[in-house]
Backbone bond lengths (Angstrom), bond angles and torsions (degrees), N, CA, C in turn:
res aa  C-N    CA-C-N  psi(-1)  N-CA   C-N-CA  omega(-1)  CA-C   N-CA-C  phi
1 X - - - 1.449 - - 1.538 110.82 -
2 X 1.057 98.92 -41.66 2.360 100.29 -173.15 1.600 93.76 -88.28
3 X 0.980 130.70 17.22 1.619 140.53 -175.87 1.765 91.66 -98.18
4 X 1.322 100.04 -71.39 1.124 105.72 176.81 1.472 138.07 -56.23
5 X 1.195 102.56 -26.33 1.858 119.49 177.33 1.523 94.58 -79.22
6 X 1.394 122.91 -37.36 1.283 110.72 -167.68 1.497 112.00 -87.33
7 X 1.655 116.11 -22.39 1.555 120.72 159.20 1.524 113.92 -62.33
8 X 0.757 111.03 -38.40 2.121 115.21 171.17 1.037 90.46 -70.00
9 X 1.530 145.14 -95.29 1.511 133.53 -157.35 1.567 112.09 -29.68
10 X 1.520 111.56 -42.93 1.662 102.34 -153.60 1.684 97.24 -86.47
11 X 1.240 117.48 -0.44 1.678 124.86 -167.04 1.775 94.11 -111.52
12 X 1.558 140.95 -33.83 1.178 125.00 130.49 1.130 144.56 -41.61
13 X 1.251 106.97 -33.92 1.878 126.68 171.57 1.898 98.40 -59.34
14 X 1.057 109.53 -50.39 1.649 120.28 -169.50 1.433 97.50 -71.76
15 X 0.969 97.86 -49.30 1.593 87.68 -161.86 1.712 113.53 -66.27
16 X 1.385 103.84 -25.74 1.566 114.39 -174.34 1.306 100.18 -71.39
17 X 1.527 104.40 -35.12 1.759 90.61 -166.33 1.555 101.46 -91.21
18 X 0.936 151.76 -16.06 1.621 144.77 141.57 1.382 127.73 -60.56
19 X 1.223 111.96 -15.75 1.709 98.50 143.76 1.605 119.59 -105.07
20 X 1.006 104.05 4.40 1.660 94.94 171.03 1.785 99.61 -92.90
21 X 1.025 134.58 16.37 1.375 134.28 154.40 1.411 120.85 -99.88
22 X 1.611 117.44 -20.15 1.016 124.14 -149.53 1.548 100.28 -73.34
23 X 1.605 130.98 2.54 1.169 126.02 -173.09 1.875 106.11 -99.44
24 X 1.351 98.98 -2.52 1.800 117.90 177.85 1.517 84.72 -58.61
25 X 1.424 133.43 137.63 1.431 131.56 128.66 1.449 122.66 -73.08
26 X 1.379 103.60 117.63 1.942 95.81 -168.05 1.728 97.76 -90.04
27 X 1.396 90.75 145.26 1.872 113.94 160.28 1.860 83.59 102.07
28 X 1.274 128.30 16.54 1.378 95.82 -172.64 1.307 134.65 -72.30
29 X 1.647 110.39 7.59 1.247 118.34 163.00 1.577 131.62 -82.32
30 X 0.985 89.52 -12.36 1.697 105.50 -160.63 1.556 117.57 -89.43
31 X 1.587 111.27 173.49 1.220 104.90 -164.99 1.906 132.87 -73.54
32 X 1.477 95.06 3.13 1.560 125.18 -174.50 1.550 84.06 -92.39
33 X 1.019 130.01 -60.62 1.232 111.94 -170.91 1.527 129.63 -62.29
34 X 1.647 98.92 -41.01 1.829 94.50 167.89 1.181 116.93 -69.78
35 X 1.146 131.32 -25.49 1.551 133.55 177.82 1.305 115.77 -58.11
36 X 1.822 123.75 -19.05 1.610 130.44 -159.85 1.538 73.11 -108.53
37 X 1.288 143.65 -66.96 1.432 133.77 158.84 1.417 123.73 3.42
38 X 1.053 88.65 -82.61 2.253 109.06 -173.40 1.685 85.55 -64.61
39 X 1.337 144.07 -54.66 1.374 116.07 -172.33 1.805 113.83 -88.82
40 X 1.229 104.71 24.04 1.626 98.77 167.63 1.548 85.96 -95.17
41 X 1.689 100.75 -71.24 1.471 92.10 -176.04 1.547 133.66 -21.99
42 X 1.479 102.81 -52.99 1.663 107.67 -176.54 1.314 116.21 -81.96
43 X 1.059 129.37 -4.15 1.972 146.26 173.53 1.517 88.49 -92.35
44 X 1.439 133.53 -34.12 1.440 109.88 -176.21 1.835 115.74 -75.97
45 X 1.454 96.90 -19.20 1.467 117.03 -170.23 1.621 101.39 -58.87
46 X 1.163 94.53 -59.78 1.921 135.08 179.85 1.512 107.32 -30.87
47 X 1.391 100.49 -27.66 1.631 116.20 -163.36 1.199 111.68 -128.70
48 X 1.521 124.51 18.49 1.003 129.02 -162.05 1.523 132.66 41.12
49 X 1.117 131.05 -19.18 1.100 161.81 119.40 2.148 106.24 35.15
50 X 1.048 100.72 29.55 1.698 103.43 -160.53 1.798 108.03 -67.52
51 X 1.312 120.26 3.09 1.412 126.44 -173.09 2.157 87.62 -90.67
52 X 1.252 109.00 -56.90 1.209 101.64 -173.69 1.111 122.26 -78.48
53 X 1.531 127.34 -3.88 1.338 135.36 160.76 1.414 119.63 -61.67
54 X 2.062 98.40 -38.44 1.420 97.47 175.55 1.602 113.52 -91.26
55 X 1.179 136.45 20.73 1.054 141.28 149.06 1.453 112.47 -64.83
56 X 1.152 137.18 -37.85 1.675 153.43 -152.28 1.919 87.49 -83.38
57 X 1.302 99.68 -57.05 1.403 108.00 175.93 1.670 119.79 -11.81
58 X 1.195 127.40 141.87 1.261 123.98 162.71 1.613 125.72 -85.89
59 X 1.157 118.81 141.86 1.181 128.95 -166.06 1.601 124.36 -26.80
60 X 1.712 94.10 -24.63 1.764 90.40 -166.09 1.078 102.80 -116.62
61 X 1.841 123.89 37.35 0.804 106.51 -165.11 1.691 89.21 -132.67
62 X 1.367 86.80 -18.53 1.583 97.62 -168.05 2.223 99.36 -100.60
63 X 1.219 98.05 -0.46 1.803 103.93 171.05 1.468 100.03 -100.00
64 X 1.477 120.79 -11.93 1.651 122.17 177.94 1.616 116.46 -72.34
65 X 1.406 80.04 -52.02 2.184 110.16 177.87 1.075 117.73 -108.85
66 X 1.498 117.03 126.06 1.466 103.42 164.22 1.219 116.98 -86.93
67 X 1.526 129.16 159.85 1.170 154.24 178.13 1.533 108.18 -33.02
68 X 1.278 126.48 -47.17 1.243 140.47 -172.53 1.676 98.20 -57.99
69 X 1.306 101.63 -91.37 1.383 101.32 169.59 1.641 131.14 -20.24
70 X 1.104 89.75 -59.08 1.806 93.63 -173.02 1.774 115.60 -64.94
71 X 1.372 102.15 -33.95 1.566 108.19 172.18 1.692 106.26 -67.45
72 X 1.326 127.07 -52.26 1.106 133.23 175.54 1.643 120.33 -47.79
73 X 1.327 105.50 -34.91 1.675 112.76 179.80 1.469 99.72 -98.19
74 X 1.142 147.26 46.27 1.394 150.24 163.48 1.263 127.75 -99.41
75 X 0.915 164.90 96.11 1.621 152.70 -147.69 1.500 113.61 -155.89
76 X 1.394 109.93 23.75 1.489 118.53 174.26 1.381 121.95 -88.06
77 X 1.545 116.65 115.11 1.725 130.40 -176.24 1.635 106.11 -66.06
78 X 1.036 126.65 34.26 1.626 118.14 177.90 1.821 121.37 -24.95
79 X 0.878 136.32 69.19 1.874 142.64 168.99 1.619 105.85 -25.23
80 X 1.599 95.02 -74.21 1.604 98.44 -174.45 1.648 93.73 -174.19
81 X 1.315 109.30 168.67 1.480 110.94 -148.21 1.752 85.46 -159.84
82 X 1.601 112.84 140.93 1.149 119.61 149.42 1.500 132.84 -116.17
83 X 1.060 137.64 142.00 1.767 111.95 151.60 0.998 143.57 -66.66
84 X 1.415 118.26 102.09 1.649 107.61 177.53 1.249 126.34 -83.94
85 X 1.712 130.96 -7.90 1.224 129.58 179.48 1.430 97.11 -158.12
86 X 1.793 102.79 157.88 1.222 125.70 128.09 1.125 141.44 -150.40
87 X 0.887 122.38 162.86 1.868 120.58 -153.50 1.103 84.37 -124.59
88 X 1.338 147.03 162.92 1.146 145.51 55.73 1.737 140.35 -35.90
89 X 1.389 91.26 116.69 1.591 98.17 -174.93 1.048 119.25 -99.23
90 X 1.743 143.06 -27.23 1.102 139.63 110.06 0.999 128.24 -73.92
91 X 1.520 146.94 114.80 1.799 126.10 169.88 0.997 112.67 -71.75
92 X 1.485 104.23 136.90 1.757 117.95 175.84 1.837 108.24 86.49
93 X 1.397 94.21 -8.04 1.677 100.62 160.16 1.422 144.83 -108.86
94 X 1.501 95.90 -44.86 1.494 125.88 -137.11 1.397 94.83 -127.63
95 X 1.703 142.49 146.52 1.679 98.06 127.88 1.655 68.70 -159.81
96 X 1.446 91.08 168.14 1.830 109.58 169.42 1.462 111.78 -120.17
97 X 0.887 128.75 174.95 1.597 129.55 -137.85 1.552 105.44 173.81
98 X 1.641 114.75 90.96 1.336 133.78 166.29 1.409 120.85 -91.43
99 X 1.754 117.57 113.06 1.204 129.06 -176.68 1.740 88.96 -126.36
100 X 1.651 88.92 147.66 1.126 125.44 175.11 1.613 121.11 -115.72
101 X 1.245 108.54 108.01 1.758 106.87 -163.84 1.711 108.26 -113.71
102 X 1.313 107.51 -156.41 1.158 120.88 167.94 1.540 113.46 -127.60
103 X 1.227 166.15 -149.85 1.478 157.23 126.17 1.383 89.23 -168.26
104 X 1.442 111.49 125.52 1.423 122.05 154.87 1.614 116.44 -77.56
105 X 1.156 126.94 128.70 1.363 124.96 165.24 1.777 113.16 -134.12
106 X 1.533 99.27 116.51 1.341 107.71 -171.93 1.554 130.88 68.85
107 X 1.339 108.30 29.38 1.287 127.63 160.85 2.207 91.29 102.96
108 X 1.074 119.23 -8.75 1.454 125.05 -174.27 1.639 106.54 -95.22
109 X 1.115 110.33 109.93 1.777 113.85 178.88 1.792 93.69 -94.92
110 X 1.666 84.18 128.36 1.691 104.35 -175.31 1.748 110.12 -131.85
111 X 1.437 108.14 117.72 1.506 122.24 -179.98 1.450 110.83 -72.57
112 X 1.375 99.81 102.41 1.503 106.28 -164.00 1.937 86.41 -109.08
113 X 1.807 95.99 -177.28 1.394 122.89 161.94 1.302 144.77 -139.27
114 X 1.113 136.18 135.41 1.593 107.24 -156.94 1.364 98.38 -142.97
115 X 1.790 116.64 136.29 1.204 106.96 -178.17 1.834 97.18 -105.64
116 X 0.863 108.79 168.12 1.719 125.80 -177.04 1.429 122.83 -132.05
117 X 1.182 126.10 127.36 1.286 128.21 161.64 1.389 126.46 -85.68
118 X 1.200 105.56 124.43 1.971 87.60 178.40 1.725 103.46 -136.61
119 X 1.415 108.06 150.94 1.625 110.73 156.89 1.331 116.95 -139.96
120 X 1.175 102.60 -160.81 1.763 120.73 -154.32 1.620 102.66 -113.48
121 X 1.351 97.41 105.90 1.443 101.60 177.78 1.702 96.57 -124.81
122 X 1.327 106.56 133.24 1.135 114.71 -160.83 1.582 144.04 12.55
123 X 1.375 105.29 61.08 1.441 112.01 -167.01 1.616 105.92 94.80
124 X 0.922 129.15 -35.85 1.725 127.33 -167.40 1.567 89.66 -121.58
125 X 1.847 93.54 134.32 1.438 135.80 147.19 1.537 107.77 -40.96
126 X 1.461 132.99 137.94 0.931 146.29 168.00 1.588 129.46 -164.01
127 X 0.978 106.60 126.40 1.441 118.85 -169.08 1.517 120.28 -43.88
128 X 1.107 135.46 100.54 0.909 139.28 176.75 1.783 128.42 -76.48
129 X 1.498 112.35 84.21 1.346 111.36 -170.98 1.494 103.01 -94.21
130 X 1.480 111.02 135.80 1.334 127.13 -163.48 1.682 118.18 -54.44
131 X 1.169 123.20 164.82 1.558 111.15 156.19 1.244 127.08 -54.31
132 X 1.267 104.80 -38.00 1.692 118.68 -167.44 1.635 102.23 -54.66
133 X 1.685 103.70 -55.33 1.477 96.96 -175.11 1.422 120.14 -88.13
134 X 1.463 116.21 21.34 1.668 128.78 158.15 1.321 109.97 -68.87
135 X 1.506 109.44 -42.66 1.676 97.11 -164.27 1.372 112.47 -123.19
136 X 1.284 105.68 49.30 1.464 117.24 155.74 1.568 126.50 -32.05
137 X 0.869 140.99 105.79 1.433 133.83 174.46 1.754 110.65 -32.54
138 X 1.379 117.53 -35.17 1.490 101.31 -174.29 1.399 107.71 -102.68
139 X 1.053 130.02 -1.98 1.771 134.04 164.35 1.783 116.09 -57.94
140 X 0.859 109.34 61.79 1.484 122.23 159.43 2.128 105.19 -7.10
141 X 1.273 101.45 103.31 1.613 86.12 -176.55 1.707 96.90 -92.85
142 X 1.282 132.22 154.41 1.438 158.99 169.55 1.729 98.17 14.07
């Protein structure tokens, strides 16, 4: 009988502690994960969608600009877009991320390319847009 109470306890014990992880998202470093990243980002493009693009944004980029602004200065026709690469240049830090799209501008569809920086800010991939293009002279800061 205490054989048994103690086989139920230790099979509750397990079970508690595998769902009390179960809220971990696994692989979130990895290259499956930036890839669902880079195509939210570029599906938000797709849709014009520039509020959830700047969500993708990395932290210091989005405490530089506010939201207002950055949606307002957007004016890119995104068609359709693929991925052709990603690197990781540090894993679990770093990675770059080459998409190949289409963007119409002014009735002219032009096969462009774009490379991307992204890192890992707390568990989530995020786009890393440079300083350079923070302080644009016409970017209105806060």
């Amino acid at each position: 009988m205490k054989a048994q109470v103690l086989k139920s306890l230790v099979c509750l014990y397990l079970l508690l502690m595998v769902v009390s992880c179960a809220h971990f998202p696994a692989g979130l470093t990895g290259e499956d994960s930036l890839r669902k990243q880079v195509r939210l980002a570029w599906d938000a493009k797709v849709r014009n969608d520039w509020g959830a693009l700047y969500d993708v944004c990395a932290t210091a980029f989005r405490n530089e600009f506010p939201r207002d602004n950055f949606v307002r200065r957007c004016n890119l026709q995104v068609e359709e877009f693929s991925i052709k690469e990603i690197e990781m240049v540090k894993p679990g830090e770093k990675a770059l991320a080459t998409i190949n799209y289409k963007a119409n501008q002014m009735g002219f569809v032009f096969d462009m390319t774009a490379e991307e920086e992204w890192i890992l800010e707390e568990g989530i991939w995020r786009l890393n847009l440079s300083p350079s293009i923070m302080r644009l002279p016409f970017m209105d800061q806060k």
